[in-house]
Residue frames as qw, qx, qy, qz and C-alpha x, y, z in Angstrom:
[[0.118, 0.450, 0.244, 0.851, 83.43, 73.27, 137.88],
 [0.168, -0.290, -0.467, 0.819, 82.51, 75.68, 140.46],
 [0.059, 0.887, 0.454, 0.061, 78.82, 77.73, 140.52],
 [0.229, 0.348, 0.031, 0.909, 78.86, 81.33, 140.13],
 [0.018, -0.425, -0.597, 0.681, 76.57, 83.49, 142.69],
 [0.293, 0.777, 0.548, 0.102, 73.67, 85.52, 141.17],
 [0.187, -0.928, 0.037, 0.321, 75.03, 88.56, 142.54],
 [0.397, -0.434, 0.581, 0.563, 78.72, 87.45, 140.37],
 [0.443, 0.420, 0.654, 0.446, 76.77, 86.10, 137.19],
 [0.034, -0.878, -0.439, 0.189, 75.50, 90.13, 137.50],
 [0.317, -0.788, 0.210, 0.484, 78.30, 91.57, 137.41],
 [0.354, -0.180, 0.725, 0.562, 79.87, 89.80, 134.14],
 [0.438, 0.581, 0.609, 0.316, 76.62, 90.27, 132.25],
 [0.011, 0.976, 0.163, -0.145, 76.79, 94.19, 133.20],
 [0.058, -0.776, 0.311, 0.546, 80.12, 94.34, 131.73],
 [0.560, 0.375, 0.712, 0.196, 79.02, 92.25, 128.79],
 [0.168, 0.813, 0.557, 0.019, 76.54, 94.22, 128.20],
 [0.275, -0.828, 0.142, 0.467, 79.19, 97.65, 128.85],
 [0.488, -0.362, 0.666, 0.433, 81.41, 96.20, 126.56],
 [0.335, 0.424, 0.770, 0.339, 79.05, 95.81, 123.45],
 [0.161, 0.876, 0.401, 0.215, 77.96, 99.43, 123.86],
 [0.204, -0.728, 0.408, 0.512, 81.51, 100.92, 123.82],
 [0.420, -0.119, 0.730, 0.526, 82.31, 98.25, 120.91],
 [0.138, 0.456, 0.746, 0.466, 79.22, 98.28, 118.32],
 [0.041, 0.411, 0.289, -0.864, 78.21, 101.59, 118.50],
 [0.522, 0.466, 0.641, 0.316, 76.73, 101.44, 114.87],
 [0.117, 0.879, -0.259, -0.382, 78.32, 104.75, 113.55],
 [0.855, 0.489, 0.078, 0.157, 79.99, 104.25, 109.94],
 [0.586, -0.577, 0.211, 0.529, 83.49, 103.97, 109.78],
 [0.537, 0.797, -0.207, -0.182, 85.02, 106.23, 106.89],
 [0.942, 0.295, 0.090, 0.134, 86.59, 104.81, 104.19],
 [0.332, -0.697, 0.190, 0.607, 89.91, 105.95, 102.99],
 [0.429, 0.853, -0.079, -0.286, 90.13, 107.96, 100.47],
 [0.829, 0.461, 0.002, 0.318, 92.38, 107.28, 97.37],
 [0.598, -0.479, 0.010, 0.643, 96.18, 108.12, 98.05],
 [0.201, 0.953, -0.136, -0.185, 97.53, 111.19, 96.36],
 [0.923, 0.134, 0.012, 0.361, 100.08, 109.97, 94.04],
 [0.432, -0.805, 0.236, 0.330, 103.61, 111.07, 94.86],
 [0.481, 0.835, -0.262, 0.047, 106.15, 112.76, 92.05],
 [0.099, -0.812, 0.488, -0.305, 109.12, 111.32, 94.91],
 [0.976, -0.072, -0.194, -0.072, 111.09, 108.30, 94.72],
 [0.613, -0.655, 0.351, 0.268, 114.22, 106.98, 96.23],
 [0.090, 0.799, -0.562, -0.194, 117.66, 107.21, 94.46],
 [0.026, -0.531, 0.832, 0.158, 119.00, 104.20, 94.75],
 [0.371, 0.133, 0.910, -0.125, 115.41, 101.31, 94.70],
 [0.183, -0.252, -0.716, -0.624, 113.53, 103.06, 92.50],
 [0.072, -0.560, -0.741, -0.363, 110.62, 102.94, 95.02],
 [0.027, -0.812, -0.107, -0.573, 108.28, 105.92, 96.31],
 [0.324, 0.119, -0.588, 0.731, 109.92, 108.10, 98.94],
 [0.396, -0.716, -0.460, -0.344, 106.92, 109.28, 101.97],
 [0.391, -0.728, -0.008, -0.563, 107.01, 111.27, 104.48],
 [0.420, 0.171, -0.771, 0.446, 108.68, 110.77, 108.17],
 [0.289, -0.674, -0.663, 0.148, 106.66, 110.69, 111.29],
 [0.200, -0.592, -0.185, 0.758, 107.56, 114.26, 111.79],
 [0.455, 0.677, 0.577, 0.044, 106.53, 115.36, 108.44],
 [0.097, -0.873, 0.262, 0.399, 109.46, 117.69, 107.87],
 [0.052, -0.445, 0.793, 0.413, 111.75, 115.14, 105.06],
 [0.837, 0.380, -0.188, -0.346, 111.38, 112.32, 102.71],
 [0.320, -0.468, 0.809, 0.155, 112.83, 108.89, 102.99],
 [0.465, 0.127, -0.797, -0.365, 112.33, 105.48, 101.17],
 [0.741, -0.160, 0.184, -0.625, 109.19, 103.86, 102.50],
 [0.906, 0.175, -0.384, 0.041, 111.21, 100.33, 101.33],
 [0.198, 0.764, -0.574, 0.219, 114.31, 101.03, 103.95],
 [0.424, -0.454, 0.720, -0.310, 113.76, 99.17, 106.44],
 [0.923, 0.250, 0.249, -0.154, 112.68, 96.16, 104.48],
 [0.496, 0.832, -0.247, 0.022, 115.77, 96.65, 102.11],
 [0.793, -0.398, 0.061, 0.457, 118.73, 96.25, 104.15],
 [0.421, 0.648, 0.262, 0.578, 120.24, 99.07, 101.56],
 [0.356, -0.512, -0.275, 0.732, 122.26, 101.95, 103.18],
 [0.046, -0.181, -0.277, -0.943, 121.37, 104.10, 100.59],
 [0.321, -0.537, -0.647, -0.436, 118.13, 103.51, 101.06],
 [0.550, -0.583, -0.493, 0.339, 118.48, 103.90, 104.72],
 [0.331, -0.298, 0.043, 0.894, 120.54, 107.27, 104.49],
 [0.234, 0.444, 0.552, 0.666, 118.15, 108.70, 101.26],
 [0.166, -0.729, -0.511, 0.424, 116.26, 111.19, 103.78],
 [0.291, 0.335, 0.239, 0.864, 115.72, 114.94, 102.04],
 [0.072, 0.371, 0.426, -0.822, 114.30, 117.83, 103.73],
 [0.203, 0.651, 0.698, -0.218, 110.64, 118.53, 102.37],
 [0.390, 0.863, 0.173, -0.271, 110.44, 121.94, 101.55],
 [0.083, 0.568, -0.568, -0.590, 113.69, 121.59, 99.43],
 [0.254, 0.137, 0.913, 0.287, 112.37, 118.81, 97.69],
 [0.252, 0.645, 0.721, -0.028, 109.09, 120.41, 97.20],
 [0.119, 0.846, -0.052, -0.518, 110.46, 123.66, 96.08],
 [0.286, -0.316, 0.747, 0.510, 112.32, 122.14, 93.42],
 [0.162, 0.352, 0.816, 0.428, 109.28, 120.78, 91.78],
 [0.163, 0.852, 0.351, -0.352, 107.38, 123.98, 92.51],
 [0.131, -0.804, 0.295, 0.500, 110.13, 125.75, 90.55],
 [0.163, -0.315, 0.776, 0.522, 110.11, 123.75, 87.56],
 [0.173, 0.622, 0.734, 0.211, 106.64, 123.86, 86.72]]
C-alpha cells in the first residue's frame, strides 16, 4: 500500500469536507402532503386512472405493469373528462 503526500491527503479532506456541506445542509425536507383522491378509473382494471407526464389526458397508472391493451390504449383527454364531472354536479 502506497503513502499519500500531505499536499494529496489535503486535497481529499477538502473535498470531504465540500462534499458534507453540499450534502447535510440541515434544512427540513417537506413532507408530502396527502394525495387528492381521484373520481377516475380505468375501464377495463378497475384501477385509478392519473395523469400523463404532459398533464393534458388520463391513462391507467397499472398499464405498464398489466400487459392489458385496454389498459394500455385507455388514455382520455383531461378537460373532457373533467368537464363531464363538472357537468353533472
Amino acid at each position: 500500500m502506497e503513502r499519500r503526500s500531505g499536499m494529496e491527503n489535503n486535497h481529499i479532506h477538502e473535498v470531504y469536507e465540500l462534499a458534507n456541506r453540499n450534502t447535510f445542509t440541515g434544512k427540513k425536507v417537506k413532507e408530502r402532503g396527502a394525495r387528492k383522491a381521484t373520481i377516475f378509473f380505468c375501464g377495463s382494471c378497475g384501477r385509478i386512472a392519473g395523469y400523463t407526464g404532459s398533464l393534458k389526458s388520463y391513462r391507467c397508472c397499472n398499464a405498464a405493469n398489466t400487459g392489458l391493451p385496454d389498459c394500455q390504449y385507455s388514455k382520455r383527454k383531461r378537460d373532457v373528462l373533467e368537464g363531464s364531472y363538472t357537468e353533472i354536479t
